[in-house]
ZADRENPA-179514 format. One record per residue: x, y, z of N, C-alpha, C in turn; residue in one letter. Coordinates in steps of 0.1 Angstrom, whole numbers, always signed. Layout:
% ZADRENPA-179514
(rec (X, Y, Z), (X, Y, Z), (X, Y, Z), A)
...
This chain:
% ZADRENPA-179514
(rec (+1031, +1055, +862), (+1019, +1049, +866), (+1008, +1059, +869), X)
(rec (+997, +1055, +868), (+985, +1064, +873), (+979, +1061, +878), X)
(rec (+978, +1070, +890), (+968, +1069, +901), (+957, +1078, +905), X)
(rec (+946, +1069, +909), (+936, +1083, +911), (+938, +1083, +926), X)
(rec (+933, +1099, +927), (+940, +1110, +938), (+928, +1118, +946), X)
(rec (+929, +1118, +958), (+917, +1123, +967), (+927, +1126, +976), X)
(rec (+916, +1133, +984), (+915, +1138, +995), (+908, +1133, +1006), X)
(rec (+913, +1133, +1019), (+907, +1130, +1027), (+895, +1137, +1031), X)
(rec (+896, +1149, +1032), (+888, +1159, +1036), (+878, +1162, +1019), X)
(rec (+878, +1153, +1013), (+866, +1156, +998), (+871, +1147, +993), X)
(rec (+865, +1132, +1000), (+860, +1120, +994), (+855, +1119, +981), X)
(rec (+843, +1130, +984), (+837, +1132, +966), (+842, +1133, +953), X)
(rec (+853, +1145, +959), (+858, +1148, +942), (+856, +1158, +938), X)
(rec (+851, +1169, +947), (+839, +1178, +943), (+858, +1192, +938), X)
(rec (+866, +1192, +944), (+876, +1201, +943), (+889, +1191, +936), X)
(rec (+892, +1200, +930), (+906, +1196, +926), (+915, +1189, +937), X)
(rec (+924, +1180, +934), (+930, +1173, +949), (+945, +1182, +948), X)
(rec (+951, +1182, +934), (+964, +1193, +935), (+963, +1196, +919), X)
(rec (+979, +1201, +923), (+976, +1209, +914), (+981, +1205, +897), X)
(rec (+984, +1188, +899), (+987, +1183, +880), (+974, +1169, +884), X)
(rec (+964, +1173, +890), (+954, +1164, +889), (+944, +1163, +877), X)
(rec (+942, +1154, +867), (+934, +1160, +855), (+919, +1144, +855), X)
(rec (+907, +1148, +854), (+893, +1142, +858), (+896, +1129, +845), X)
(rec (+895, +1117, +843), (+896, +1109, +839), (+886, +1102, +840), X)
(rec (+877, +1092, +830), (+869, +1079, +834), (+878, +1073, +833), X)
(rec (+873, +1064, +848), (+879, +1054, +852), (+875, +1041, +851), X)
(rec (+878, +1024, +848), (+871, +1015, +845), (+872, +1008, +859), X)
(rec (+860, +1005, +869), (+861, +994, +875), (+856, +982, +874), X)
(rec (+858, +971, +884), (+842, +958, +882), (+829, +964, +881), X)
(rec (+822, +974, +890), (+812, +976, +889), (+807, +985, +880), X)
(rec (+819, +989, +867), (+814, +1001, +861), (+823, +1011, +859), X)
(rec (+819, +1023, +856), (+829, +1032, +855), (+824, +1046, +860), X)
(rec (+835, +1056, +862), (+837, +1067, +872), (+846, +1077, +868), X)
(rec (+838, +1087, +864), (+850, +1102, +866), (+857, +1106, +876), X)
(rec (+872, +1103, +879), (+881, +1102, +888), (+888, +1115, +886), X)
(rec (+899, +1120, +894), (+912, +1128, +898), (+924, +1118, +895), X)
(rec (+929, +1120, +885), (+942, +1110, +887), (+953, +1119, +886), X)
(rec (+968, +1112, +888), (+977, +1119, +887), (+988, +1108, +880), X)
(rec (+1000, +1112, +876), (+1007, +1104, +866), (+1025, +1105, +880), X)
(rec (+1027, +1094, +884), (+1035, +1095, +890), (+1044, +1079, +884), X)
(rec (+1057, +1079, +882), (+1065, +1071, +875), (+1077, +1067, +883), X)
(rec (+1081, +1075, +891), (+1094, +1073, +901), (+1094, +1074, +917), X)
(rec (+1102, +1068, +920), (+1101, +1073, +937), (+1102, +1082, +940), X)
(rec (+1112, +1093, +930), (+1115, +1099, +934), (+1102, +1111, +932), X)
(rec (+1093, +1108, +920), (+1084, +1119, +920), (+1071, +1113, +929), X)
(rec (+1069, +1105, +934), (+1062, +1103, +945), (+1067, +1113, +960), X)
(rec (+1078, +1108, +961), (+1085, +1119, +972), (+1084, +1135, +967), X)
(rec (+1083, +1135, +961), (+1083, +1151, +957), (+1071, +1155, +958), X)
(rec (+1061, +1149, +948), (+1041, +1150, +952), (+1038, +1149, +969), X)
(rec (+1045, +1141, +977), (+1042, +1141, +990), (+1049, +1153, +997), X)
(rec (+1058, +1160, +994), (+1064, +1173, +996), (+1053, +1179, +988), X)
(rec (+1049, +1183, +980), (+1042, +1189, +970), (+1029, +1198, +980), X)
(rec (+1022, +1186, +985), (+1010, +1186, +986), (+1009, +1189, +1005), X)
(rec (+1023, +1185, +1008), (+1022, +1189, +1027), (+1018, +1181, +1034), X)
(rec (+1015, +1171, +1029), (+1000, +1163, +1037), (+1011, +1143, +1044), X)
(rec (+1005, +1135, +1049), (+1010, +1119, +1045), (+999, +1116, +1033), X)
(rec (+1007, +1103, +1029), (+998, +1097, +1014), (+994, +1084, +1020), X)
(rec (+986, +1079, +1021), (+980, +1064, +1017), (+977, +1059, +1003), X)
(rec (+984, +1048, +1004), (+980, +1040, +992), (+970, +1032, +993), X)
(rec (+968, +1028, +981), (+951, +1014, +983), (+955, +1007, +969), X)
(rec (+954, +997, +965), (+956, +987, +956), (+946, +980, +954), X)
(rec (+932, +985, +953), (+919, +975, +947), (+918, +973, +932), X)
(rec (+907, +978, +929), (+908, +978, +913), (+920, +985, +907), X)
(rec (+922, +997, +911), (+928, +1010, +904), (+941, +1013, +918), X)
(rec (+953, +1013, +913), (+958, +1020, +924), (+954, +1038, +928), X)
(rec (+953, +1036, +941), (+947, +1048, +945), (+959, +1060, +957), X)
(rec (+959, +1071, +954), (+963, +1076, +962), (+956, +1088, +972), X)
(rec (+951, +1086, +982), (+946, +1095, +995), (+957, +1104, +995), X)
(rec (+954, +1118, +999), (+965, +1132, +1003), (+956, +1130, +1018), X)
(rec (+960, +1128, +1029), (+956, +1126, +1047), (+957, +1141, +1046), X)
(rec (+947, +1146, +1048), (+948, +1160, +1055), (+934, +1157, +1060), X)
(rec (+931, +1150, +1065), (+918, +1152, +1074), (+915, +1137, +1077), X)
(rec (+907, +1133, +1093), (+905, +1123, +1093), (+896, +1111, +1090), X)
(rec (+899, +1100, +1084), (+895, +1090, +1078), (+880, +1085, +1087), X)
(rec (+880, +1080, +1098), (+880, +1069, +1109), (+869, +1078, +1114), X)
């Protein structure tokens, strides 16, 4: 499955989020967007990207499944 992939600490986009992240348009309702996505397929490579990266993950399920790397705060 593919997800696009941020960072807490660069909302923007403006840096790479890791290191098999590759810039994608993305289609939403309102349009479309050059995203960070990443291709994750198993639990078990989710578990490993969350080892990977050091950080907790948040998920989001709106248009696009989304994945946040938490290294900085949200709130």
């Amino acid at each position: 499955m593919k997800f696009v992939v941020t960072r807490a600490s660069d909302l923007l986009g403006n840096k790479k989020p890791c290191k098999n992240a590759k810039k994608e348009l993305i289609n939403y309702k309102n349009g479309s967007d050059e995203e960070w996505t990443i291709e994750i397929n198993t639990l078990e490579e989710l578990i490993n990207f969350s080892k990977e990266v050091g950080n907790n993950l948040v998920l989001s399920v709106d248009d696009n499944l989304e994945l946040t790397i938490y290294d900085s705060y949200l709130e």
